[in-house]
C-alpha positions as CSV (number, residue, x, y, z in Angstrom):
1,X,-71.6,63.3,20.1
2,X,-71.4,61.5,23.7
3,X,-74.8,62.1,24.4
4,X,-75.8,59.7,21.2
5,X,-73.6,57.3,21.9
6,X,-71.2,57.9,18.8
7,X,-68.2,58.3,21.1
8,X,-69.1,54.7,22.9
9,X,-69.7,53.1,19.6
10,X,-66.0,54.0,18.2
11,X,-64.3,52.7,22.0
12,X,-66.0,49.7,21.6
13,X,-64.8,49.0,17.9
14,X,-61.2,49.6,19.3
15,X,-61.8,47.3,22.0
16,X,-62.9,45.1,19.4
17,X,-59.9,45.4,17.5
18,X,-57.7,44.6,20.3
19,X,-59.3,41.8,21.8
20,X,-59.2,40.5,18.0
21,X,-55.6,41.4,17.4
22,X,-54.3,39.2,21.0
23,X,-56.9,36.2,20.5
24,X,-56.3,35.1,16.4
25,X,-58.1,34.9,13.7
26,X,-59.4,31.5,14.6
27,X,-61.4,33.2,17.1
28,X,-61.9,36.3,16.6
29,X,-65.3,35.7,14.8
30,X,-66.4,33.9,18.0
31,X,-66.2,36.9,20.4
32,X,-67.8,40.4,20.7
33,X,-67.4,43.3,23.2
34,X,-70.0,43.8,26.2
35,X,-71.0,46.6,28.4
36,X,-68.3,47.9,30.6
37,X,-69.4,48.8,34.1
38,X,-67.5,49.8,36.7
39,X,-63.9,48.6,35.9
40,X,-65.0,45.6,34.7
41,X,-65.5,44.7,30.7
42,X,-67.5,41.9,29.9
43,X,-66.5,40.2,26.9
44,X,-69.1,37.2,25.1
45,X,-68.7,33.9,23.7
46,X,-70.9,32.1,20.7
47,X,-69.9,29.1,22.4
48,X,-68.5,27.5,25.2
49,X,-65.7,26.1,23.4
50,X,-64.6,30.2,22.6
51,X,-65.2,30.6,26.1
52,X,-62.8,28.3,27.8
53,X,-60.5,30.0,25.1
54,X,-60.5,33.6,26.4
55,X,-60.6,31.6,29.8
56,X,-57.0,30.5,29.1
57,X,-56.1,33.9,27.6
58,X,-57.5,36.0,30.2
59,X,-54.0,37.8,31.3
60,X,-53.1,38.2,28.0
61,X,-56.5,39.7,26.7
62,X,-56.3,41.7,30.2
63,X,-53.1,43.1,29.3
64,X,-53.6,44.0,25.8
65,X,-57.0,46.4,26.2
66,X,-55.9,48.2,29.0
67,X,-52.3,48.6,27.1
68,X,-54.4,50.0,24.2
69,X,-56.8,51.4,26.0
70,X,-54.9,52.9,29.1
71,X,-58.0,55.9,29.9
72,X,-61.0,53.3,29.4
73,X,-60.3,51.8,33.3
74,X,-60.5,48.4,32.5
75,X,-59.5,46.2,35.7
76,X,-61.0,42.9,35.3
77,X,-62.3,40.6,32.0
78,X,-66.0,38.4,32.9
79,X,-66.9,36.1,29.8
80,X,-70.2,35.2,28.6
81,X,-71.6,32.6,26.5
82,X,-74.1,34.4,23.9
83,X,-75.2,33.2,20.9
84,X,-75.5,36.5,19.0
85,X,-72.2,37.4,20.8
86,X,-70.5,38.8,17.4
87,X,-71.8,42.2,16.1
């Protein structure tokens, strides 16, 4: 199940749910999970407005996933601005 990915796929829909759970409905629908690489999950924007958003709710977005996510070794959020960023 790891070696396809499966196991990935459901940590990042968590990860999902969290970060949609601490920022609101209102934008929720403007931000989607990266990759997470070495401690450090990066997190992207459709916009710059969403961005400077999470920028203001970085402790508490921090806070949240690795309270809900204590074994996933997140340390540290970096936002993007992506189009596409929700999917």
């Amino acid at each position: 199940m790891a070696r396809r990915g499966y196991a990935q796929s459901f940590a990042s829909d968590g990860l999902q749910a969290s970060l949609a759970a601490v920022v609101g409905p209102n934008l929720a629908g403007s931000v989607g999970i990266g990759n997470l690489k070495r401690g450090i999950l990066h997190v992207h924007a459709t916009n710059s407005v969403a961005l400077q958003e999470l920028t203001f709710a970085k402790r508490a977005v921090l806070q949240r996933l690795q309270q809900d996510h204590p074994d996933s070794g997140i340390r540290e959020l970096k936002f993007h601005v992506t189009p596409s960023a929700r999917g």
